[in-house]
Each structure stands twice: as structure tokens, then as C-alpha cells.
C-alpha positions as CSV (number, residue, x, y, z in Angstrom):
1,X,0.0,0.0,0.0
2,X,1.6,3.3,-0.7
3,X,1.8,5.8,1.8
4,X,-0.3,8.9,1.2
5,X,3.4,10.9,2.3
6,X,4.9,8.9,-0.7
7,X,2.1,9.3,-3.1
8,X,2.2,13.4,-2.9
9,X,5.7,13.1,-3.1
10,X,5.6,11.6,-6.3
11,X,2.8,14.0,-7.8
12,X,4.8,17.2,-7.1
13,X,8.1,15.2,-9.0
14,X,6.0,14.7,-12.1
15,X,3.9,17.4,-12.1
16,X,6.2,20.1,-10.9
17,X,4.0,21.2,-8.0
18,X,1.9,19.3,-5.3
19,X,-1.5,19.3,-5.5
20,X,-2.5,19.8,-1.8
21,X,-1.4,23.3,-2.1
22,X,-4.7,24.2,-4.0
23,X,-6.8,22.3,-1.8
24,X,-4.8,24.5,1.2
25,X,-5.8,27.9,-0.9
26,X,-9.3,27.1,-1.0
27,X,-9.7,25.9,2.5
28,X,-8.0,29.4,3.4
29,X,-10.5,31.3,1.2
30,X,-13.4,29.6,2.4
31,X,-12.3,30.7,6.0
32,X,-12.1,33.8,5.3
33,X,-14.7,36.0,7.0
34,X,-15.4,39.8,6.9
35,X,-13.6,42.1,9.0
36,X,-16.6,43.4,11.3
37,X,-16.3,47.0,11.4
38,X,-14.3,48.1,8.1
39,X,-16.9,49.0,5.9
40,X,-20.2,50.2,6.7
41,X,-22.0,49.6,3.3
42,X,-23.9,46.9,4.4
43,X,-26.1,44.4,2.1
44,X,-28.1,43.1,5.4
45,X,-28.2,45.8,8.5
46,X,-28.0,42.9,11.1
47,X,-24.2,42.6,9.9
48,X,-23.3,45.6,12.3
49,X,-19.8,45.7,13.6
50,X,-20.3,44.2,16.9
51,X,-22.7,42.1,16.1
52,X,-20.0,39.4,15.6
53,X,-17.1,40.8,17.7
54,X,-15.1,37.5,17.6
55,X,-13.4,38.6,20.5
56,X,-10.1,36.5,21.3
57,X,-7.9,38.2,23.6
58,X,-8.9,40.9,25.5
59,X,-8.0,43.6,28.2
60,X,-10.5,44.5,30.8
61,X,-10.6,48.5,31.8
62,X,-12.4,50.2,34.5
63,X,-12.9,53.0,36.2
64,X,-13.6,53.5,39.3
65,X,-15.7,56.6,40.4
66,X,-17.5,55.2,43.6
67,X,-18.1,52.1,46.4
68,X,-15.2,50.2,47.8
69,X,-12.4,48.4,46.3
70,X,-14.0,45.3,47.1
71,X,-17.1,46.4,45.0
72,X,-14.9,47.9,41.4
73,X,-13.1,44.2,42.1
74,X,-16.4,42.6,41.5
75,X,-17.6,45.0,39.1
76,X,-14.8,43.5,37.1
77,X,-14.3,40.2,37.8
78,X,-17.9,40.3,36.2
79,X,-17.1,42.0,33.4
80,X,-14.5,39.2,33.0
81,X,-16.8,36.7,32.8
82,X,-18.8,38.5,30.9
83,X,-15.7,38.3,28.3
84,X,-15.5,34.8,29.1
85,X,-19.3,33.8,28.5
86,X,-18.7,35.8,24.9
87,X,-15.8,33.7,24.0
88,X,-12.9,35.4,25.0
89,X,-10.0,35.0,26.9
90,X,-8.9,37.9,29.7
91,X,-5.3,38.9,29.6
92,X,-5.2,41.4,31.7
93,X,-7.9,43.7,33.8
94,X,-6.5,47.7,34.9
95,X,-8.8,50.0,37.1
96,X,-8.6,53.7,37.9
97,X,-9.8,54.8,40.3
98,X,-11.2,58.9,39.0
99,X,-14.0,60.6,40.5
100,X,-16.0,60.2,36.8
101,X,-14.7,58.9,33.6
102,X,-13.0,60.7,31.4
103,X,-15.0,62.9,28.6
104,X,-12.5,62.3,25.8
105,X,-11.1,59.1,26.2
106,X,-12.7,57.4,29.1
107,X,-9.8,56.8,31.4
108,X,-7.8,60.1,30.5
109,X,-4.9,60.3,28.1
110,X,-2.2,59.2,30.0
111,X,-4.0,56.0,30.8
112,X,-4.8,55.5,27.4
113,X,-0.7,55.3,27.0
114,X,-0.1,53.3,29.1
115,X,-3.0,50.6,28.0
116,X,-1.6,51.2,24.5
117,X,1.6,49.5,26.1
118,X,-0.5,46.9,28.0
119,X,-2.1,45.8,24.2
120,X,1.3,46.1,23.4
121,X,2.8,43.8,25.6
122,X,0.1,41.6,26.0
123,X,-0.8,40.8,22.0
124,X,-4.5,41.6,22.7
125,X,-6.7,42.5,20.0
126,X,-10.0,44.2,22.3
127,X,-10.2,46.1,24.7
128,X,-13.9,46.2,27.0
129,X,-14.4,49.2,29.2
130,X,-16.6,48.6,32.4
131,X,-18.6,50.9,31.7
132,X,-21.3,52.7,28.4
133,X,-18.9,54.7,26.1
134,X,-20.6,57.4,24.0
135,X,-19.4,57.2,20.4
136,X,-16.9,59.9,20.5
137,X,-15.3,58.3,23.4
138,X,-15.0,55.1,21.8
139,X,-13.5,56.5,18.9
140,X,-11.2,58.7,20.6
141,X,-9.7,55.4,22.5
142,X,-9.5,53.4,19.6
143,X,-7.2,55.9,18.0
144,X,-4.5,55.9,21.1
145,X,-4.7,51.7,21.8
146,X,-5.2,51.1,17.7
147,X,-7.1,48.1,18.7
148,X,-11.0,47.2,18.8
149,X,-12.8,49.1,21.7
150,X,-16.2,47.7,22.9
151,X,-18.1,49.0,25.8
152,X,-20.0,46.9,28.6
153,X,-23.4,47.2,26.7
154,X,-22.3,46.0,23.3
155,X,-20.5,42.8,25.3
156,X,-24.0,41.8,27.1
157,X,-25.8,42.6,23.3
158,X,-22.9,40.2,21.9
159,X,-24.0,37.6,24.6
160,X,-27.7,38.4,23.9
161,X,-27.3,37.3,20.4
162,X,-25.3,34.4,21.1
163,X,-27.8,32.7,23.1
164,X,-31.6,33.6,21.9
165,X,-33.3,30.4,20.6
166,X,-36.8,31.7,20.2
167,X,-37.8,33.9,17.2
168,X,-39.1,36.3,19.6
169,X,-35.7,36.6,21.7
170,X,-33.8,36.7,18.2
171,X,-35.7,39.9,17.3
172,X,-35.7,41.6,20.4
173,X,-32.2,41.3,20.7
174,X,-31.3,42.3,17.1
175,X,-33.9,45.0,18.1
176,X,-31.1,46.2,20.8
177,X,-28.7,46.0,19.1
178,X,-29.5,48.6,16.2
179,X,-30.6,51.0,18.9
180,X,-27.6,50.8,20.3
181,X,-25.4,51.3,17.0
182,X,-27.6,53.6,15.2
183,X,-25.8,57.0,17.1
184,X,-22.3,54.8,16.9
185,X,-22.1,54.3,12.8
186,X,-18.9,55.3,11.9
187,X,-15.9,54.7,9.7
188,X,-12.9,55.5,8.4
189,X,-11.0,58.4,6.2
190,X,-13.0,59.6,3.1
191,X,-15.0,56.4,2.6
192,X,-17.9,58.2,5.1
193,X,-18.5,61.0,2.8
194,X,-18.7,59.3,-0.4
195,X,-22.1,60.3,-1.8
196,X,-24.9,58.9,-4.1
197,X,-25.1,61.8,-6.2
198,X,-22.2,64.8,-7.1
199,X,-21.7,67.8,-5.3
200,X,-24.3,70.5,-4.9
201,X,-24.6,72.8,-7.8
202,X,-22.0,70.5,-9.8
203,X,-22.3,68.7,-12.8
204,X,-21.9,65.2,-11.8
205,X,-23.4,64.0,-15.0
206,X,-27.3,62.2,-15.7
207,X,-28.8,60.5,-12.8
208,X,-25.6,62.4,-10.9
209,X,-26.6,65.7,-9.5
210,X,-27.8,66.7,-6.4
211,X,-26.4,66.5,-2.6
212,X,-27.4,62.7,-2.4
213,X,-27.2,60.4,0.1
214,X,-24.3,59.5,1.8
215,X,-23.2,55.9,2.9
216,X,-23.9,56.0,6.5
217,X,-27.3,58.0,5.6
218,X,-28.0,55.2,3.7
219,X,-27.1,52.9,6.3
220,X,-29.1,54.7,9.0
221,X,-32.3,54.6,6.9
222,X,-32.2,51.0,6.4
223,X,-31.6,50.3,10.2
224,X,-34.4,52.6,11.4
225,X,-36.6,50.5,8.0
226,X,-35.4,46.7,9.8
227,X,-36.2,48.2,13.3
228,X,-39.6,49.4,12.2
229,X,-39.9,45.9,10.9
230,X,-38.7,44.4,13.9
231,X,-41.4,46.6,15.9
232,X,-43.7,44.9,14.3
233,X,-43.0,41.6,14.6
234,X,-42.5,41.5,18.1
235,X,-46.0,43.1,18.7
236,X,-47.3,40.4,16.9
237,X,-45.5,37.8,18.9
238,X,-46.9,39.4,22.3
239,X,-50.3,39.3,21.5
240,X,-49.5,35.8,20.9
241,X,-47.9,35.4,24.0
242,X,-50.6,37.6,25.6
243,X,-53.2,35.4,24.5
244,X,-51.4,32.3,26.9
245,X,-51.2,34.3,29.4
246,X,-54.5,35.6,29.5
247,X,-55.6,31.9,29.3
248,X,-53.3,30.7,32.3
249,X,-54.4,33.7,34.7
250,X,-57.9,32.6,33.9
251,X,-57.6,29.5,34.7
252,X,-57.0,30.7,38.8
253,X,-53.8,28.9,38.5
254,X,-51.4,30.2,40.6
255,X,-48.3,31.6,39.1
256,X,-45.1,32.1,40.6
257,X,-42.1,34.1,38.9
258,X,-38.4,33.3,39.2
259,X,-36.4,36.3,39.5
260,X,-32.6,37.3,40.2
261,X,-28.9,38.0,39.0
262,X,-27.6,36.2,36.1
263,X,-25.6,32.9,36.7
264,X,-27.2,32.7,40.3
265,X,-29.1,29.1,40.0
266,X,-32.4,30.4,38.5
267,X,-32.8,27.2,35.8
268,X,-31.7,24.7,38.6
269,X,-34.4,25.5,41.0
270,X,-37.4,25.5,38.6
271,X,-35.1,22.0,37.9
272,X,-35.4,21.3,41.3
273,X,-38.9,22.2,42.0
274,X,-40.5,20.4,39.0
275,X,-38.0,18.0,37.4
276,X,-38.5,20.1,34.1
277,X,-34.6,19.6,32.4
278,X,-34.1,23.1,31.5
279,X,-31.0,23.9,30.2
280,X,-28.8,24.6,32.9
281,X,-24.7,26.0,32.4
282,X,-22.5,27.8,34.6
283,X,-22.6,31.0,32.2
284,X,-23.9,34.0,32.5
285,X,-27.6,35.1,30.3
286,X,-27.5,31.3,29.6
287,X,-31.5,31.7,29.8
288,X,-33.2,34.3,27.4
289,X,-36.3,32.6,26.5
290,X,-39.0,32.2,30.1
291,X,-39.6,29.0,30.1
292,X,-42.7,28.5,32.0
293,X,-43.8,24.6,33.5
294,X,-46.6,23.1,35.7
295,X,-45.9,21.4,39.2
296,X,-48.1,20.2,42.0
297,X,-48.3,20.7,45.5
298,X,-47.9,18.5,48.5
299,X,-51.7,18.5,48.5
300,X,-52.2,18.1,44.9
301,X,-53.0,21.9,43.8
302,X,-51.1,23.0,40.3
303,X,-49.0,26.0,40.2
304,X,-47.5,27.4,37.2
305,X,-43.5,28.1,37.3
306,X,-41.8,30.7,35.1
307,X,-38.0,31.2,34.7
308,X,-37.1,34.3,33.8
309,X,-34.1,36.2,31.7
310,X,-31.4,36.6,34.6
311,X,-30.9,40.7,35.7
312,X,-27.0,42.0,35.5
313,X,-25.9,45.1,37.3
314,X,-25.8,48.5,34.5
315,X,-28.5,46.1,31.9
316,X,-28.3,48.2,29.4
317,X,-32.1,50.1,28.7
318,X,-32.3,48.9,25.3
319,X,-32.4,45.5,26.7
320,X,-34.8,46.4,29.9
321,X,-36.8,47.9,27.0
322,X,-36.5,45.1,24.2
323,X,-37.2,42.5,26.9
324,X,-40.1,44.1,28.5
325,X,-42.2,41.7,27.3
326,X,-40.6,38.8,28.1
327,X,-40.5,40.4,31.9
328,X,-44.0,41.0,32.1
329,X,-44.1,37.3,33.4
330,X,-43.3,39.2,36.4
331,X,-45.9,41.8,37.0
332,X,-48.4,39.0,36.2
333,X,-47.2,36.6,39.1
334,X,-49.0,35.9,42.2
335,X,-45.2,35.7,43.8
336,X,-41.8,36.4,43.1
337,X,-39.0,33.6,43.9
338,X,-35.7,35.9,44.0
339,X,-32.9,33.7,43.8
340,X,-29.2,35.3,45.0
341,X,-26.2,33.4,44.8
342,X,-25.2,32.5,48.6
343,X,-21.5,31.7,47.4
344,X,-21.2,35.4,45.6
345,X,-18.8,37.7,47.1
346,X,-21.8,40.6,47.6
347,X,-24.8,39.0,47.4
348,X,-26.3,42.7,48.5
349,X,-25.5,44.2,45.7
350,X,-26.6,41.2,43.7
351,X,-30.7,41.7,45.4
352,X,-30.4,45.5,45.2
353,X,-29.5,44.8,41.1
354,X,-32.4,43.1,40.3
355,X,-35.2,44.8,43.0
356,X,-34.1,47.9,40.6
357,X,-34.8,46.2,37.0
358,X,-37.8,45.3,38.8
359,X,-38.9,48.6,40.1
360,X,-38.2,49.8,36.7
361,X,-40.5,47.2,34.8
362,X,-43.6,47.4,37.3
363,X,-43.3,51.4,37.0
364,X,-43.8,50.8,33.2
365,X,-47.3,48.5,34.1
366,X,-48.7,50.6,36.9
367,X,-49.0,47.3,38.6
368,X,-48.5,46.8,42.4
369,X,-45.3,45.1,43.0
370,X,-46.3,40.7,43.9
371,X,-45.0,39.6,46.9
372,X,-41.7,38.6,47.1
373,X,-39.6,35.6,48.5
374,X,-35.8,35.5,48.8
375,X,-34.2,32.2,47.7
376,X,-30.6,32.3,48.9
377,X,-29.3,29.4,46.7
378,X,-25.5,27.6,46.3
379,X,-25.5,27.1,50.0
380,X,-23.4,23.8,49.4
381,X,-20.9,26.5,47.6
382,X,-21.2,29.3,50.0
383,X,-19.0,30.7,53.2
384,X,-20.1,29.1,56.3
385,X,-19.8,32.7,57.7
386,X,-21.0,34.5,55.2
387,X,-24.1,32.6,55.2
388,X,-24.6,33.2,59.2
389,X,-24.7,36.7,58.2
390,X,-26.6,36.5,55.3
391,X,-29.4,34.5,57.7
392,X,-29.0,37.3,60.5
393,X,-29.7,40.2,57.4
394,X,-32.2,38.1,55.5
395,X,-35.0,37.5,57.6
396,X,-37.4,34.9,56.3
397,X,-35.4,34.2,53.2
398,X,-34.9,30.3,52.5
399,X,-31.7,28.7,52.1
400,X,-31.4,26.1,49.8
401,X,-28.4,24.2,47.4
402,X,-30.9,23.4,44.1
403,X,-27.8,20.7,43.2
404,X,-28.1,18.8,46.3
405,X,-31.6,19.3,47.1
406,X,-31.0,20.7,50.7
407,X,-33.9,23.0,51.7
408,X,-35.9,22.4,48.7
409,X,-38.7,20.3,50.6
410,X,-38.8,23.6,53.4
411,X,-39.2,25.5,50.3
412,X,-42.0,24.1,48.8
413,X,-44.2,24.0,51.5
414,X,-43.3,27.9,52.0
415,X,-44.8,28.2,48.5
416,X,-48.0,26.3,49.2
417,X,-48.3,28.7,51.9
418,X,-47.2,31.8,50.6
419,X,-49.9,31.3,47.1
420,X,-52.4,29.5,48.8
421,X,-55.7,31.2,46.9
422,X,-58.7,31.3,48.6
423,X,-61.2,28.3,48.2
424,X,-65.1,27.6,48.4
425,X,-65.9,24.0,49.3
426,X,-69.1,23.1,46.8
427,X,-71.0,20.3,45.7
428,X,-72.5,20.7,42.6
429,X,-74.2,17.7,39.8
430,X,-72.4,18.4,36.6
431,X,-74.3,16.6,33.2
432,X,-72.5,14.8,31.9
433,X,-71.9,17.1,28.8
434,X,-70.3,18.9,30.9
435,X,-67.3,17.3,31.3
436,X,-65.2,20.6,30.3
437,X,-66.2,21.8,33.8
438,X,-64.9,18.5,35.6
439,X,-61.9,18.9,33.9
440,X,-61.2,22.2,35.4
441,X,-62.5,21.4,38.7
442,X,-59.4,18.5,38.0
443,X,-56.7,21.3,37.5
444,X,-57.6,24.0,39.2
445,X,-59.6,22.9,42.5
446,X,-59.0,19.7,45.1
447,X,-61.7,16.8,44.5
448,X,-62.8,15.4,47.8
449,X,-65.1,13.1,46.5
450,X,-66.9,11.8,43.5
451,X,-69.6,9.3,42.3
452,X,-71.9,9.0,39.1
453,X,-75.5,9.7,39.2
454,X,-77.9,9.0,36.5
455,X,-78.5,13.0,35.7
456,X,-74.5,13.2,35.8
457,X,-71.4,13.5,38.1
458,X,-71.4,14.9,41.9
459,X,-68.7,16.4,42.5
460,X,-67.6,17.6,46.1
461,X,-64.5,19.8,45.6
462,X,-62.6,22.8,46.8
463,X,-62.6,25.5,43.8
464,X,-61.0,29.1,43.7
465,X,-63.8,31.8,43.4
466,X,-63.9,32.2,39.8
467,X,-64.7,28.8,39.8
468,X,-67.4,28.5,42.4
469,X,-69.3,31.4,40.6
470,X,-68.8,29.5,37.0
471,X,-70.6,26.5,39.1
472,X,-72.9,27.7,41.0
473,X,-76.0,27.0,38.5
474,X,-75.0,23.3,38.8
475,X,-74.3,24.0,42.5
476,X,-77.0,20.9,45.0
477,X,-75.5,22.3,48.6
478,X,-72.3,24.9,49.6
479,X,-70.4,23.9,52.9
């Protein structure tokens, strides 16, 4: 058998070069990709230059205007896995501490030196600021570090679009995104004011004259076009979604809302609670989509479960406003289920994060704010002293470890408590065409008895309200 080595060996002798070299050349040219960011005459809007930031190796900066050290420390160990969640990998993380950033560059001149010399030195080819850049600051920064310059807010976008899976998700986040890069379109040397047309007043030939339209006019116009599109389809999608929801607060179902900060165990305990195998990674945003699923009581009564898109300190406002929608699972519950992250460094500043997101979406609704129940979860991972504090400061919050189940029974019967609805105890003879209303005596009231009759079924049951009244003309004797 002859070796492959052999066989190419002898192709290049006869032919006078080896073959494998064109099959190298087009594996080359089919990985090549467009340079995000170079040219901003797109054919599809969506192809915006942070859309796909490919980010590699990066260096974190921050500045630090307020709080403790402890706090800017965890302000960017976040952002770093933030990077991290996006793909990257963190070389190197520099904070300054100023009493507010920078109007030019962000971190001041001099700093912008020296990170020059940290890109330098490090080979990165990002840098992410801690922090919402306007454009002028980003493009003042870029020009000193000659590298890529994102800001917080297009990194969580970047993470947005990584990980929506429903069509609605996709569009709210693409929806974000071109709000956030319409005021930052911008490009390079002469290129930006290349127009359509010639000069005013010149003779730029037929079809030629006029002021025209410049390329990043023309680029703006078709964003604020797909956005206007994108409007549109989302509204459609909610009164979808509307009309499910509407259906399952009908139905006198409870309904209970997970809330809390991103990565702090959300998925694990709707997991936990109902056995639903949701997704569930150790990554930040790694839920976009609320995933909603039925469990039962101890005593048999259904209550509906919603997980929720996790809350991130600074969330940018296109995404509070894109996702506002997707939130109003919250305004809608019966209770909140705010999960923290027992083995997080400030689990504080972790509640006071999301209670604000929160406030912000209810204030939108003009709906009073459910009650709410703090879940403090990871106990398994957490300090054994930071969780005696956290029990002295967190009165009536549960402690729980969704992995290894500890807590979870305590917590359950704290929910049957907490959304217990109030229930009439009826007797009623249903015909039996009426088997529609059995049903929902079934799902959303507690049989306590039942035989058949020859005009149909008697029913003894505890029913919600709604329910009674919906009953009552079938109704033989009320306890």
C-alpha cells in the first residue's frame, strides 16, 4: 500500500507542484470572513460591527468613580466573565480609580498610554471598558490603543445574540442592538462621505446631480426601516404570548415568577422544584427565553413556574426595553422567587441589582409590586460565615443548594403557603356534557369526592372563586 506521504511526493516530482497546495488555498479562502467593522456599506443591517465581535484576547478596563475596592473588584471580575461567557480570553484587567470617567477618552490620556503599552505587551486584539462609552469616546480610544474598543453594553448585546433560541428573543435582541449602534455608525477616512449623487450645484453627470445620500445616511435609513420591521414583529409575537397568558391567569392557576442576578441558579431550581430539564450551564444570560412549566403541591394543587431572563448590574435600557415583554411574566405573578447566589462575594448588591430592574419594569405597568420571597441558593458552595450573616440580614429568606436538594422540601411548603388562593368548598351535579367543567375542577380545585349519578357526576371539591361562581347553577349544597 503506498503511503499517502509517498504518493504526494511523487505528484509534485511529475507534475512540478503538489497538489494539496490548492486544496490548502481554498480551505483558506473559504475561512475567510469579513472584517466586522471596516466597511459600513452593508447588504443586510443585522451585519453591524459588533454584532460578531469575535473577540479572542482581551483587556479588561475600569474606572472607578464610587463604592469600595471590594465592589470595582467585582464590578470587574464580572465583566471578566462576561468576556468569558462571549468567548474570550482575559489577559489582563486595569482600574482607575477617577471621581467620573474621562469625557474624551474614558480613562484620561495618560492612561490611554499606558494601556496602549499593555495591548502592546500583552498581544490583545480588544479592549472592553466597564462601563457605556458614548461614540466619541469610543473612537477617541480606539485611535490611542489602535485596537477594537467595545463597551459593557455592546458585550451583554454580543452575549444576547449568542444565546436567543426563540424567534421572539432573536428579534428583540437584534432590536437592541441597532438601537444601540444607530448614534455609533462610523468609519474611516474619506469612505464616510462618499455620496450617491455629485456635489451640490456640480455637474456630476445624468442621474448624478444633487447633494445625495451619503453611505452612513444610507445605512441609517435602512436600520431605522429593519427596526420598524422588527417593531412589528415583536408586537405580533406578544399578543401571541398575551393570549397564553390571559388563558393561564384565567384559569385561577397560581403563578409564581423566578427572578434574580444572572448565573445565580435560576434554571436549577425551577429544575429542582418540577424535574423540568431546563438547560442549565454555569454561564452568564445562559436563559433568554422564560420558560414556563406546571408542578403540583404536597396536597395536589397545580401552580405554574416561570423562569425568567437573569438581571445584571448596569443592563443596558435597550435591553430592559426590548425584553419588556418577556419580563411582564413578572408583573403577572402571584409571587416572586428571588434567587441570590449564597456563594457570591456581595450577594447585596446582587438583590439591590435586580429589586431595581424590577422597580423599573412594574413602573412601566402601573401594577402593584407581587409579593416577594428571597431564595438564597448555592448554600453547598457558600462561606459558612458569610451565610450566618446572610441569615442574621435576610429575615425569612430560605436557604437552599438546588444541586443537592437541601432546603428544597422547606421550600416548597413555604410556597404552598405563601400562594395558597382562597377556596369555596361546593357540591354541585355536573351533566355529563359537561365534562369541560370536571376537567377544570381537576386542574384547578381539590376533588374530595366523587360518584356517578344517573342525571351526571357529583362532585364535592374545593374550587377558587372564579370557579365557584362559573358553578354555582349546577351548585346541589355549599359547605
Amino acid at each position: 500500500m503506498t503511503n499517502t506521504a509517498d504518493h504526494h511526493s511523487a505528484e509534485f516530482d511529475r507534475t512540478g507542484h503538489d497538489p494539496s497546495v490548492g486544496e490548502m488555498q481554498l480551505d483558506d479562502r473559504s475561512a475567510l470572513r469579513r472584517v466586522a467593522g471596516l466597511s459600513t456599506e452593508l447588504t443586510d443591517v443585522t451585519e453591524v460591527e459588533y454584532r460578531q465581535l469575535r473577540l479572542e484576547r482581551v483587556v479588561l478596563v475600569g474606572v472607578w468613580t464610587s463604592g469600595t475596592a471590594a465592589q470595582a473588584d467585582a464590578s470587574m471580575a464580572e465583566l471578566a466573565a462576561l468576556a468569558e461567557t462571549a468567548g474570550s480570553e482575559v489577559l489582563e484587567g486595569l482600574v482607575q480609580r477617577r471621581d467620573k470617567p474621562d469625557a474624551a477618552t474614558y480613562i484620561g490620556s495618560g492612561k490611554a498610554d499606558e494601556l496602549r503599552e499593555v495591548v502592546l505587551a500583552t498581544g490583545a486584539d480588544t479592549v472592553i471598558c466597564d462601563g457605556e462609552l458614548t461614540p466619541a469616546q469610543l473612537t477617541a480610544l480606539e485611535k490611542v490603543v489602535k485596537v477594537k474598543v467595545i463597551d459593557r453594553t455592546a458585550l451583554i448585546l454580543d452575549i444576547f445574540a449568542q444565546h436567543a433560541t426563540s424567534s421572539e428573543g432573536k428579534a428583540q435582541v437584534a432590536l437592541a442592538q441597532m438601537e444601540y449602534m444607530l448614534p455609533r455608525l462610523r468609519g474611516w477616512g474619506e469612505s464616510m462621505s462618499r455620496q450617491a449623487g455629485g456635489r451640490a450645484g456640480s455637474n456630476g453627470g445624468v442621474g448624478l446631480r444633487g447633494p445625495g445620500e451619503t453611505k452612513i445616511e444610507t445605512d441609517r435609513r435602512r436600520i431605522r426601516e429593519r427596526m420598524a420591521r422588527l417593531r412589528r414583529e415583536i408586537k405580533a409575537m406578544k399578543a401571541a404570548r398575551d393570549t397564553k397568558r390571559t388563558r393561564r391567569l384565567r384559569s385561577d392557576t397560581p403563578s409564581v415568577a423566578i427572578v434574580g442576578y444572572t448565573n445565580a441558579g435560576k434554571s436549577s431550581l425551577l429544575n429542582a422544584l418540577t424535574g423540568a430539564g431546563v438547560l442549565v450551564q454555569d454561564a452568564l444570560f445562559a436563559t433568554l427565553d422564560p420558560t414556563t412549566r406546571k408542578a403540583e403541591f404536597a396536597d395536589g394543587r397545580q401552580y405554574v413556574l416561570t423562569d425568567t431572563v437573569g438581571f445584571v448590574r448596569h443592563l443596558p435600557t435597550q435591553l430592559v426595553e426590548a425584553f419588556r415583554s418577556t419580563l411582564e411574566e413578572v408583573t403577572d405573578a402571584d409571587l416572586l422567587l428571588h434567587v441570590v447566589d449564597g456563594s457570591d462575594p456581595l450577594p447585596t448588591d446582587q438583590i439591590k441589582a435586580v429589586r431595581e430592574v424590577i422597580t423599573d419594569v412594574l413602573r412601566e405597568s402601573d401594577a402593584p409590586p407581587p409579593p416577594e420571597l428571597l431564595v438564597v441558593n448555592k448554600i453547598d458552595a457558600a462561606d459558612p460565615i458569610t451565610l450566618t450573616q446572610l441569615r442574621g440580614l435576610l429575615t425569612g429568606a430560605k436557604f437552599v443548594s438546588a444541586r443537592t436538594g437541601e432546603g428544597i422540601e422547606d421550600l416548597r411548603d413555604t410556597l404552598a403557603e405563601m400562594v395558597s388562593p382562597p377556596e369555596v368548598e361546593v357540591e354541585v351535579l355536573l351533566p355529563y356534557t359537561r365534562g369541560d367543567l370536571v376537567a377544570r375542577i381537576h386542574t384547578d380545585g381539590r376533588i374530595l369526592g366523587s360518584s356517578h349519578e344517573a342525571e351526571g357526576t357529583l362532585v364535592r371539591a374545593k374550587v377558587p372563586p372564579a370557579l365557584a361562581s362559573a358553578l354555582d347553577r349546577y351548585r346541589r349544597s355549599a359547605v
